[in-house]
N, C-alpha and C positions, 0 to 999 in steps of 0.2 A: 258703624252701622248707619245705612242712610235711612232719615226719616224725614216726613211732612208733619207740621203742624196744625194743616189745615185740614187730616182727615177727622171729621163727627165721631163721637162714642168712644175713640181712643182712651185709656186710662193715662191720669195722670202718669206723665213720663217721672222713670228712675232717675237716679242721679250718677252722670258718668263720671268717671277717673278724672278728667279733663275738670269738671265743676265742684268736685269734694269738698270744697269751699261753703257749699250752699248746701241748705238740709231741702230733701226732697221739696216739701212745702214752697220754701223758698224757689228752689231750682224752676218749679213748674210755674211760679208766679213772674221770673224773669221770662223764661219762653212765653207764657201766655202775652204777656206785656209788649217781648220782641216780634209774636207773631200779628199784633193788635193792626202797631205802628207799620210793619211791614204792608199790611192787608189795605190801609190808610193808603198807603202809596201806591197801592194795585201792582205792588212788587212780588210774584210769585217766591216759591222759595224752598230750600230742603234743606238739612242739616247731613253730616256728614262729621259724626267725634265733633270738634271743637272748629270745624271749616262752616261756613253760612254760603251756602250757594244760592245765590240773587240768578233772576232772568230778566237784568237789567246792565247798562252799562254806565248808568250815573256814576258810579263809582271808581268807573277805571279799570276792572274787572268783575271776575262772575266769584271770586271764590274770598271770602273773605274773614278771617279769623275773629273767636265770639270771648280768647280769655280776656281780654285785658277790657271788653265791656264790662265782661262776667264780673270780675273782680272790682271794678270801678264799682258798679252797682253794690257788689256785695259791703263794701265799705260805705255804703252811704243807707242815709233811713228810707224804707220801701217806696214813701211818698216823693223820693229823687227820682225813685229808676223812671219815670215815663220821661220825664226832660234830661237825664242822663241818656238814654237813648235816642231821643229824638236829636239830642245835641251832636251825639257819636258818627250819626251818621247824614246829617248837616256839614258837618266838619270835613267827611270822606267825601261827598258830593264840591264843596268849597274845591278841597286838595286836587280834585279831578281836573277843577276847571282850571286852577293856576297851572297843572302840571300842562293840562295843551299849551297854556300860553309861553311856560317856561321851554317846552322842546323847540320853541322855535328859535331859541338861541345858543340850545346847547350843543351848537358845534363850535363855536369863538370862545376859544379858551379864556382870552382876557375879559370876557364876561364873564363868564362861571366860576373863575380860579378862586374867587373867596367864597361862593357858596360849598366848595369842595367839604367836607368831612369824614371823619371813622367814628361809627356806633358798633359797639359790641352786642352781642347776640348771641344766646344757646345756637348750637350750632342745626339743634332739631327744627329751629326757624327756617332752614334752609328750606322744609319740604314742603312748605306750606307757598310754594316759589315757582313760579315756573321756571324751566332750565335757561341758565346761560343768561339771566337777568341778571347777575350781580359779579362784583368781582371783590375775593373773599383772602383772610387769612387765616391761618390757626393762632391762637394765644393757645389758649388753655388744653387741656383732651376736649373740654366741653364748650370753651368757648372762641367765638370766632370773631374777626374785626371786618365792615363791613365799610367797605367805598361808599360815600353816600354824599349827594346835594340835602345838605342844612336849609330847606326852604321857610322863608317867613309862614307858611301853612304845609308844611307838609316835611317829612323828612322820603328821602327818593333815592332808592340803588343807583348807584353807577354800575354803566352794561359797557362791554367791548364795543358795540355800536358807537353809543356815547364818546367814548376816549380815540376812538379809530382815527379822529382828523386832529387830535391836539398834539400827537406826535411827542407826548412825553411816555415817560416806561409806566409801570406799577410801582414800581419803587418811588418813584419822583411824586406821584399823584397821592401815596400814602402817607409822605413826609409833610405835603401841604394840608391835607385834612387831616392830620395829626395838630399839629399846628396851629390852623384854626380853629379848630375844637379849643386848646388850650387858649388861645388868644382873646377866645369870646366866651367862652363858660368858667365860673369859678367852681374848682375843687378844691376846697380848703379842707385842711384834716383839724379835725374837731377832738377833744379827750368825749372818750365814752366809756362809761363805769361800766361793769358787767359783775356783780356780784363783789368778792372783794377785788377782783382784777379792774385796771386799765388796759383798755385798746386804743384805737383810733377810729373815727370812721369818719366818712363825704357821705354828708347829707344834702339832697337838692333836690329841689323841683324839677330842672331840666333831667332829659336823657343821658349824659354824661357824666355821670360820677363813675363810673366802669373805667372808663380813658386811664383811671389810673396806673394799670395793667399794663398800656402802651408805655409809660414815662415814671416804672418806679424806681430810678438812680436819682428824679426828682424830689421826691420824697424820702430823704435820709433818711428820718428821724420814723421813718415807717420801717427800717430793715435794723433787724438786729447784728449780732456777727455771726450767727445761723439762718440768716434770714429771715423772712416776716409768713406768717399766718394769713391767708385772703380768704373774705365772701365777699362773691358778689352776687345776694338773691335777687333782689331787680337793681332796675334801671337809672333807680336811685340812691342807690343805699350802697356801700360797701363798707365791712369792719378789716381793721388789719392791727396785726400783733408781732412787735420785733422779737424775733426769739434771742432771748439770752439767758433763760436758766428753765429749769424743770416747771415751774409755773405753764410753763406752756403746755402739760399734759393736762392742767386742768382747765385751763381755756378752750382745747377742744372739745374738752366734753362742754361745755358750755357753748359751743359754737355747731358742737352736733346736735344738742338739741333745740338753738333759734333759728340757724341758716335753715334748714326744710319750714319752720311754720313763714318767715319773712316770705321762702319763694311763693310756696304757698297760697297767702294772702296777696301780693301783686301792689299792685300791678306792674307792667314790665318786667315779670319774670326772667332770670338770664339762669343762676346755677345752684342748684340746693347744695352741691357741694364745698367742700374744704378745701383749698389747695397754699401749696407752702411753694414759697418762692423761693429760693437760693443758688447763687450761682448763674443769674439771668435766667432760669428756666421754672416753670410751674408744674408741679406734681400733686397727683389730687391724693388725700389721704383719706383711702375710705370707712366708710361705719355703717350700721344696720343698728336697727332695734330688732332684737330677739326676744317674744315674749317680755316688753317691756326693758329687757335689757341693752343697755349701750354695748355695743364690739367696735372696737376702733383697730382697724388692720393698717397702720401701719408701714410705707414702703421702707425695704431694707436700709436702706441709706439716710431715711428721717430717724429710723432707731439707730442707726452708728452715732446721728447728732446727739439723743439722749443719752447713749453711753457715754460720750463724751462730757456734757452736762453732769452727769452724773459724778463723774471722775472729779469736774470741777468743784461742784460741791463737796463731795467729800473732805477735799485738799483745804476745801476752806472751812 
């Protein structure tokens, strides 16, 4: 639904699907805050669900996404969000100005080649895009691996434009920002408790704790001989669990009910769901709460693994 903030007499605005995070109160004190700062700048402006459409081009465009303010904010105490926000979009204005200066060298491959990298991303990020701005892969059903210039202020798609003169393939330019990524960010796997269980999980500041996904033959000790259990709710976070015995039906349920509040909370949201790896390839296994109750469905081929499991124990 598109709205202005700037019209008189409006009631406080509800609270959308997008910001569930925030209790109405809340919700209406971050808008009022973002339309404060905006008005400050004599930046017009409308909402549109979770998109912020500016009529300005400081930014580098007119349409600009509000979760991962939303959620930055919502984790910090009320008396942040004015310089949380005024920071955010400080930051977008900076990113603008390095990005003119950066395009004028991104046709010389031997300039760029080590700014090259891959970020992972729900794949619903895509629409918030304009067309034919990026060059993209499937991982997951839900997530996708993202061509991208790793800038000192900014992270930036790689477009067909872009690559047209470097005269290498998509294959070759994935392999390097894979790579890089690896070279310069640490994902170390950490022991994380969950109840009586042990998992795994990459914990980091940076945007790349996901990369796991691209490089998990890297990480043995992350794959069971059924393979490994994956979340990855943001950007920062991922849990993983080697399957090797029926303990794994109970870590699901425990992973059914933190992966949704982690995506949740943010920020960098990438997947509320479960996905199980085995075999090189990732299968999401899905669940619902019904009236408070867990349903965990299952795909046919993750139950042949329990039967299996099953048998195992037995025997033993």
């Amino acid at each position: 639904m598109m709205q202005s903030f700037f019209d008189k007499g409006r009631q406080e605005p509800s609270v959308p699907e997008w910001a569930d995070f925030f209790s109405a109160e809340e919700y209406s004190r971050f808008m009022t805050l973002l339309g404060e700062y905006l008005a400050s700048q004599e930046i017009a402006f409308t909402t549109d669900d979770e998109i912020l459409i500016v009529e300005t081009e400081r930014y580098g465009g007119s349409q600009l996404g509000l979760i991962n303010l939303a959620q930055s904010c919502h984790q910090a105490d009320e008396d942040e969000w004015t310089e949380r926000i005024e920071d955010h979009f400080e930051q977008l204005e900076r990113i603008h100005t390095f990005d003119q200066e950066f395009s004028a060298t991104v046709h010389d491959f031997e300039k760029i080649k080590d700014a090259l990298g891959v970020r992972l991303y729900h794949k619903e990020y895509l629409k918030h895009l304009e067309p034919n701005t990026t060059i993209t892969r499937q991982v997951t059903e839900d997530i996708i691996a993202m061509l991208i210039f790793d800038l000192p202020y900014a992270i930036k798609s790689v477009n067909e434009e872009d690559m047209a003169p470097w005269n290498k393939t998509t294959d070759e330019l994935f392999k390097i920002g894979i790579e890089n990524i690896r070279d310069n960010y640490e994902t170390d796997l950490n022991s994380q408790e969950l109840g009586d269980l042990e998992c795994l999980s990459i914990d980091n500041e940076h945007y790349y704790s996901p990369n796991v996904l691209l490089d998990m033959d890297s990480y043995p000790e992350a794959i069971g001989t059924y393979g490994s259990i994956v979340a990855v709710p943001t950007r920062h976070f991922v849990l993983l669990y080697p399957v090797e015995s029926l303990e794994v039906v109970q870590l699901i349920n425990m992973f059914a009910q933190l992966v949704p509040e982690l995506y949740n909370e943010g920020p960098g949201s990438i997947s509320p769901n479960i996905h199980w790896y085995y075999k090189d390839a990732f299968t999401i296994i899905p669940f619902t709460f019904d009236e408070e109750t867990l349903r965990i469905s299952p795909p046919d081929s993750f139950v042949e693994v329990l039967n299996q499991l099953q048998n195992v124990g037995e025997r033993d």
